[in-house]
PyMOL Python script that loads the backbone (N, CA, C, O; Angstrom):
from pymol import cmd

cmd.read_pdbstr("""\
ATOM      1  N   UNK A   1     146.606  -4.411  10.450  1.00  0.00           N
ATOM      2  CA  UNK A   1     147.395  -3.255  10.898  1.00  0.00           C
ATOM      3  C   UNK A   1     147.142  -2.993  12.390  1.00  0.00           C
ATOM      4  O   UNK A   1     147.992  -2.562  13.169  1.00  0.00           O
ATOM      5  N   UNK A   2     145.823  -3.318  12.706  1.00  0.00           N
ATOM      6  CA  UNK A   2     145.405  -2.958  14.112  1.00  0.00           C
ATOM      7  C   UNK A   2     145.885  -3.879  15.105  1.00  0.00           C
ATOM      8  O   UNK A   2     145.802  -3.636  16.309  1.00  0.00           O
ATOM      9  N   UNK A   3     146.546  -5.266  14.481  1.00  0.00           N
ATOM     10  CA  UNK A   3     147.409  -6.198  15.347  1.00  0.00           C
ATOM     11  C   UNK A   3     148.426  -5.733  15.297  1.00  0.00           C
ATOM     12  O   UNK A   3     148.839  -5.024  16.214  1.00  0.00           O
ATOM     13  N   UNK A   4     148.871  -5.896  14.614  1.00  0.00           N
ATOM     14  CA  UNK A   4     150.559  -5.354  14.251  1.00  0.00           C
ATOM     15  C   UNK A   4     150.648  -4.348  15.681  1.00  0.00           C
ATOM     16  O   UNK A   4     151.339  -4.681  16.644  1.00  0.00           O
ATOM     17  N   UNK A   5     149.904  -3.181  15.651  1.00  0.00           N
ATOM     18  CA  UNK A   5     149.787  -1.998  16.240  1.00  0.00           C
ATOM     19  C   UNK A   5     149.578  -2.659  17.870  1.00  0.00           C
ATOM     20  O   UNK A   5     150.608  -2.446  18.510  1.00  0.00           O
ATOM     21  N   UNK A   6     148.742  -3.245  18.527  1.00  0.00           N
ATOM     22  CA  UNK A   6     148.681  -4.321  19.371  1.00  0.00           C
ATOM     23  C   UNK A   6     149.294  -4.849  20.203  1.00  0.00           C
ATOM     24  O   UNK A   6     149.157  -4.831  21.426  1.00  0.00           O
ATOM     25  N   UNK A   7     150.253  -5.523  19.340  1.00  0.00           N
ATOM     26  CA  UNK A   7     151.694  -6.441  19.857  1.00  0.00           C
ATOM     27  C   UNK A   7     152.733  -5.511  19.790  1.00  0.00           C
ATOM     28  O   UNK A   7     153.776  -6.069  20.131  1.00  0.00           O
ATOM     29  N   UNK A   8     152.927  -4.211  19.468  1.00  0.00           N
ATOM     30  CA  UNK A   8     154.104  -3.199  19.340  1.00  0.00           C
ATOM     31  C   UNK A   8     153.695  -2.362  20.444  1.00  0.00           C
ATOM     32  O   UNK A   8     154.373  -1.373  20.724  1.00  0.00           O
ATOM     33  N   UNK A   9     152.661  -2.656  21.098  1.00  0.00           N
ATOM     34  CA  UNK A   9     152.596  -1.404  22.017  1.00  0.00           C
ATOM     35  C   UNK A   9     152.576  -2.387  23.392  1.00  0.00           C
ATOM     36  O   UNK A   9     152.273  -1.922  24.491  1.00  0.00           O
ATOM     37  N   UNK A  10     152.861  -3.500  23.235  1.00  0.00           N
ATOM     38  CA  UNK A  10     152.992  -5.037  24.601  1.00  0.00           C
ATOM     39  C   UNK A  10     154.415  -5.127  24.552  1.00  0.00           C
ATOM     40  O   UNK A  10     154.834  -6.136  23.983  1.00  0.00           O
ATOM     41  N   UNK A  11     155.419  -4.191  25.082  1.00  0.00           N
ATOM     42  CA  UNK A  11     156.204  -4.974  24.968  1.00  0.00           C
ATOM     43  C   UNK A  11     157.156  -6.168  26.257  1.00  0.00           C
ATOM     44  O   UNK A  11     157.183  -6.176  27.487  1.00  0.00           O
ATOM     45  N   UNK A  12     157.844  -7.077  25.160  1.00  0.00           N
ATOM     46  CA  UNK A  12     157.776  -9.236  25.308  1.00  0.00           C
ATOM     47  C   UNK A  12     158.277  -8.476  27.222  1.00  0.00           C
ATOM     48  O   UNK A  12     158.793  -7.427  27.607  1.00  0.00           O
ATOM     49  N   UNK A  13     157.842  -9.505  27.783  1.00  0.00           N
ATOM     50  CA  UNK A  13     158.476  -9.954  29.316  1.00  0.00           C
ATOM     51  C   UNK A  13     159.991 -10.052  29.411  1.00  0.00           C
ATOM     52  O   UNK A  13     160.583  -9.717  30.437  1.00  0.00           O
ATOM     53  N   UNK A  14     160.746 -10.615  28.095  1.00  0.00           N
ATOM     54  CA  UNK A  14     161.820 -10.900  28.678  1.00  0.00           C
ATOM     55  C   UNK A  14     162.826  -9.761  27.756  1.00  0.00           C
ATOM     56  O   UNK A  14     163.885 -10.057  27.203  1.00  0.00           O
ATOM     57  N   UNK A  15     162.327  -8.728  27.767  1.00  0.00           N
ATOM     58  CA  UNK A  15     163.114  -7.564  26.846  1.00  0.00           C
ATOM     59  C   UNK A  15     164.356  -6.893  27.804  1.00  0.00           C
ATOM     60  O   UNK A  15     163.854  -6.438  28.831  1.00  0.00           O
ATOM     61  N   UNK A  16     165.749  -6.711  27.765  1.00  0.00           N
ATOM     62  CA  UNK A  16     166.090  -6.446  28.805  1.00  0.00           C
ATOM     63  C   UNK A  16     166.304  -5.184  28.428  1.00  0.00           C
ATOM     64  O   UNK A  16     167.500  -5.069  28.695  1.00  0.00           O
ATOM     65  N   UNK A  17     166.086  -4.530  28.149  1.00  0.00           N
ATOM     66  CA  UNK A  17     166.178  -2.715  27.844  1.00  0.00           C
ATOM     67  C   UNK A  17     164.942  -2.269  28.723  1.00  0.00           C
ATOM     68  O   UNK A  17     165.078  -1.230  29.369  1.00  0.00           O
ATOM     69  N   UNK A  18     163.898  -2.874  28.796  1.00  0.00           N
ATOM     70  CA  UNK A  18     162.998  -2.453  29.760  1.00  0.00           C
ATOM     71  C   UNK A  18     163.364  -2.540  30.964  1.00  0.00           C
ATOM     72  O   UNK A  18     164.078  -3.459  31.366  1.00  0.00           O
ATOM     73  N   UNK A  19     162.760  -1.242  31.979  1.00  0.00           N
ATOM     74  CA  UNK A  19     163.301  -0.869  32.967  1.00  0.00           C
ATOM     75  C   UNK A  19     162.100  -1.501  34.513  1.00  0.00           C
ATOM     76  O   UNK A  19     161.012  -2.048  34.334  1.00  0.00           O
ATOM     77  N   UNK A  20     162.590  -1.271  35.589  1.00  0.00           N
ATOM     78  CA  UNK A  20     161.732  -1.572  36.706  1.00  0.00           C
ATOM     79  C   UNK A  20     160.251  -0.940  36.460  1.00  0.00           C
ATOM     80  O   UNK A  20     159.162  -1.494  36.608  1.00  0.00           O
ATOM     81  N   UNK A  21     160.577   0.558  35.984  1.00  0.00           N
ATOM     82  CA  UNK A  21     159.600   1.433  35.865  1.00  0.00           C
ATOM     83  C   UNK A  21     158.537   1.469  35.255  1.00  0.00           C
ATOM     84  O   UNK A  21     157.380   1.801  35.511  1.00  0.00           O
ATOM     85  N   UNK A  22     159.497   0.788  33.775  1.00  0.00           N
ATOM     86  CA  UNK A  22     158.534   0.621  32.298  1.00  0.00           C
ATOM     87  C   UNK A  22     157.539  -0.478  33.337  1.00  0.00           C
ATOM     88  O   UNK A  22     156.373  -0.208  33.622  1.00  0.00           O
ATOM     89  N   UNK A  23     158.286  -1.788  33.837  1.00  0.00           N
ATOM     90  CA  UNK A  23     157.005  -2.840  34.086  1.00  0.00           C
ATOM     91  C   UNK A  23     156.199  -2.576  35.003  1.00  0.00           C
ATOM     92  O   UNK A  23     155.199  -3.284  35.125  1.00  0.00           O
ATOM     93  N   UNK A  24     156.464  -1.351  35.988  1.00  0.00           N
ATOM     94  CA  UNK A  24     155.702  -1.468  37.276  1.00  0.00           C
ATOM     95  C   UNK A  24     154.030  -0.240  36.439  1.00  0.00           C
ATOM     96  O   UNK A  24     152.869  -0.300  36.843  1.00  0.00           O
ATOM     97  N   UNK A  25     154.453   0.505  35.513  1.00  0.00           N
ATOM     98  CA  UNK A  25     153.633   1.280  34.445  1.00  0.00           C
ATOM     99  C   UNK A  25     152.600   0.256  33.922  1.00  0.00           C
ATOM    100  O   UNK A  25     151.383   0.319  34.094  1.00  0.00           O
ATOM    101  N   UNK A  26     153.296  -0.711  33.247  1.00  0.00           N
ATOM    102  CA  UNK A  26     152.684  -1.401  32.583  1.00  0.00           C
ATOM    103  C   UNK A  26     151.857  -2.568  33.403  1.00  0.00           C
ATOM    104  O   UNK A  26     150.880  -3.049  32.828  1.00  0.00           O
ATOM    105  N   UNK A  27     152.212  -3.063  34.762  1.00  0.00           N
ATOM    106  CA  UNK A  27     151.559  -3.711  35.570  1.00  0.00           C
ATOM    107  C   UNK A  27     150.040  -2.793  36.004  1.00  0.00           C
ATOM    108  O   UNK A  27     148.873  -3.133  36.201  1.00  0.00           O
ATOM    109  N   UNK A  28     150.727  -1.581  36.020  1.00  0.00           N
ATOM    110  CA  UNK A  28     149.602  -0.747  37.218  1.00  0.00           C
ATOM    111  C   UNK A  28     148.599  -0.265  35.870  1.00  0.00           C
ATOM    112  O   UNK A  28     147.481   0.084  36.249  1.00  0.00           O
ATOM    113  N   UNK A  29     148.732  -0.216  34.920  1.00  0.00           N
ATOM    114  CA  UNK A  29     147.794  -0.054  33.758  1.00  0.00           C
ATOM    115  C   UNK A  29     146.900  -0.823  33.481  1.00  0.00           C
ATOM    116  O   UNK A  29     145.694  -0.590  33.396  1.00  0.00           O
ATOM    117  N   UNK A  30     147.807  -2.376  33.234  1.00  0.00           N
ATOM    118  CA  UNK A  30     146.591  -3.090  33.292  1.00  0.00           C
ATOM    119  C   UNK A  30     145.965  -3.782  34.091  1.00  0.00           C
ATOM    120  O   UNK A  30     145.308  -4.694  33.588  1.00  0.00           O
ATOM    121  N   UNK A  31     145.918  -3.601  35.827  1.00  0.00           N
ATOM    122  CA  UNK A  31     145.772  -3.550  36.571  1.00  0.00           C
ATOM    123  C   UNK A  31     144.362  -2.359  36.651  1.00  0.00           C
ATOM    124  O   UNK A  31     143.230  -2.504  37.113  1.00  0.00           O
ATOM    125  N   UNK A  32     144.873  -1.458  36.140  1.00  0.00           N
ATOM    126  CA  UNK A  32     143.522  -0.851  35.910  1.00  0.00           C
ATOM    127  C   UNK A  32     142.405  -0.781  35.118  1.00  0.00           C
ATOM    128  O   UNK A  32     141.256  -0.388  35.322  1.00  0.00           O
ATOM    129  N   UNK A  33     143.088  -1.330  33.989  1.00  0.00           N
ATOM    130  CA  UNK A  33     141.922  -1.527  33.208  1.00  0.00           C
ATOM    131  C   UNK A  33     141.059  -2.577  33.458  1.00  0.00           C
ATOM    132  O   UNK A  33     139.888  -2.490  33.087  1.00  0.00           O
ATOM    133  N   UNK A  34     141.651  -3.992  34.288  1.00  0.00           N
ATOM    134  CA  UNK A  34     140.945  -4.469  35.135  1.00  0.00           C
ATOM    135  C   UNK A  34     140.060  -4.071  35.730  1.00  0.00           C
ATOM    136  O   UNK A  34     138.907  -4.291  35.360  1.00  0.00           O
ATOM    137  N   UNK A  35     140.365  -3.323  36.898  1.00  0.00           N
ATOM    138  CA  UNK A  35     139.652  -3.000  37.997  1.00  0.00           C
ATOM    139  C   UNK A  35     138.403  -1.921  37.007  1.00  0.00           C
ATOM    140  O   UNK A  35     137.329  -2.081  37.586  1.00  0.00           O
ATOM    141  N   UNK A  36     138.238  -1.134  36.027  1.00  0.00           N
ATOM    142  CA  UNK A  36     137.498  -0.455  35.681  1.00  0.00           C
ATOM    143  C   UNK A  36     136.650  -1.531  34.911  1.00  0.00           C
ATOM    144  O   UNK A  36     135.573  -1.776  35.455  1.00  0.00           O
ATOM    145  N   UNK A  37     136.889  -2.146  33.885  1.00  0.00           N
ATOM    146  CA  UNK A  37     135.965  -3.405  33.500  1.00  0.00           C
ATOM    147  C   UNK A  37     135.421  -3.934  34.379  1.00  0.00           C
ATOM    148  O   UNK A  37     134.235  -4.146  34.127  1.00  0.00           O
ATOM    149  N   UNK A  38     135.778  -4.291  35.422  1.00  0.00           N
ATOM    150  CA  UNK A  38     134.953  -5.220  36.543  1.00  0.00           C
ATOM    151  C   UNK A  38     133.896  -3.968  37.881  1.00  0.00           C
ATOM    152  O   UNK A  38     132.949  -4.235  38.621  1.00  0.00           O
ATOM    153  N   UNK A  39     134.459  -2.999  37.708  1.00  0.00           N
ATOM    154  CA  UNK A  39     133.358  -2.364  38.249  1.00  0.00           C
ATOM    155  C   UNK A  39     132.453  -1.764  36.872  1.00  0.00           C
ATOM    156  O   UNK A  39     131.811  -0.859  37.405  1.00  0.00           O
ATOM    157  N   UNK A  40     132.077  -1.770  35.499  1.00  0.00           N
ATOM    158  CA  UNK A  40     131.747  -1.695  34.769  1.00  0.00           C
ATOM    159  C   UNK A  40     130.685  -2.784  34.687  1.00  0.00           C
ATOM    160  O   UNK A  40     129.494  -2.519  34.849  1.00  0.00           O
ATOM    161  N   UNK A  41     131.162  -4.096  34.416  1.00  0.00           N
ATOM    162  CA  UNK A  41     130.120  -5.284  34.646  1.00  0.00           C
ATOM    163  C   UNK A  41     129.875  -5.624  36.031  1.00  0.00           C
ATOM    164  O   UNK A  41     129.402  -6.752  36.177  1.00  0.00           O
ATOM    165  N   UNK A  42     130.072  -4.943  37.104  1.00  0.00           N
ATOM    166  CA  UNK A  42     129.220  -4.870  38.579  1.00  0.00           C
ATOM    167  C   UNK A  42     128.240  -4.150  38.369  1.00  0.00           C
ATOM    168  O   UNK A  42     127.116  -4.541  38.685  1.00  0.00           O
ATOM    169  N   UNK A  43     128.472  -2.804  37.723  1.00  0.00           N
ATOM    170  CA  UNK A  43     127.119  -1.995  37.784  1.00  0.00           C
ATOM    171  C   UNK A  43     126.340  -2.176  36.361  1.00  0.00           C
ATOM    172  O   UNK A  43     125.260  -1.586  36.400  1.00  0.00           O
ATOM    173  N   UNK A  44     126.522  -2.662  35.430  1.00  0.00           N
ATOM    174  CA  UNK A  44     125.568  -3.333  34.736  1.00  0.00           C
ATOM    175  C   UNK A  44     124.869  -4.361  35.036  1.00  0.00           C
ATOM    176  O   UNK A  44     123.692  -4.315  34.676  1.00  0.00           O
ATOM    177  N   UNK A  45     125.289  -5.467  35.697  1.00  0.00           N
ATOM    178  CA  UNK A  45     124.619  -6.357  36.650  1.00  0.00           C
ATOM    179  C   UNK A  45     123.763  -5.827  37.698  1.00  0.00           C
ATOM    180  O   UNK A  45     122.686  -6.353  37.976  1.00  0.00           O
ATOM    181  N   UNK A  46     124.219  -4.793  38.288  1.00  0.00           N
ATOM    182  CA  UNK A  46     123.537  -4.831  38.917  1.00  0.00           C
ATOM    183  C   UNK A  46     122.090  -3.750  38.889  1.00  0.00           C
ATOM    184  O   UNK A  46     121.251  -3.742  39.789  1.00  0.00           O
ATOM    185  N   UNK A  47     122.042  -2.933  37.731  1.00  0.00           N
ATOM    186  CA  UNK A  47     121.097  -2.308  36.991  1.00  0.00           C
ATOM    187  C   UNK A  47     120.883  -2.981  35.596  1.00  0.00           C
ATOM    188  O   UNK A  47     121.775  -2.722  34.788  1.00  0.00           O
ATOM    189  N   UNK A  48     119.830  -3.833  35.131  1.00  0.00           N
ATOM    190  CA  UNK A  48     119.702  -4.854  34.256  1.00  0.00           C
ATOM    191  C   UNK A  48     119.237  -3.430  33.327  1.00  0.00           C
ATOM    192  O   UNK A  48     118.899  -3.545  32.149  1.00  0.00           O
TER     193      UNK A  48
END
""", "prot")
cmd.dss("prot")
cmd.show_as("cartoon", "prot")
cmd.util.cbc("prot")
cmd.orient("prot")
């Protein structure tokens, strides 16, 4: 259920009902969740 749930909340690249907006949202999201994971394992690294 927790996949299902997963892949319904990704939605496909080539959907054309999605808007400039929806992808530039969805770029800058996970774009951040990036950037917060990686300063996450910077400062665990760097406090053992």
């Amino acid at each position: 259920m927790m996949t299902s749930h997963l892949f319904s909340a990704i939605p496909p690249s080539h959907d054309c009902r999605s808007t400039d907006e929806d992808t530039f949202i969805s770029i800058h999201r996970r774009c951040l969740c990036l950037s917060v994971s990686l300063f996450v394992i910077t400062f665990i690294t760097r406090f053992p």
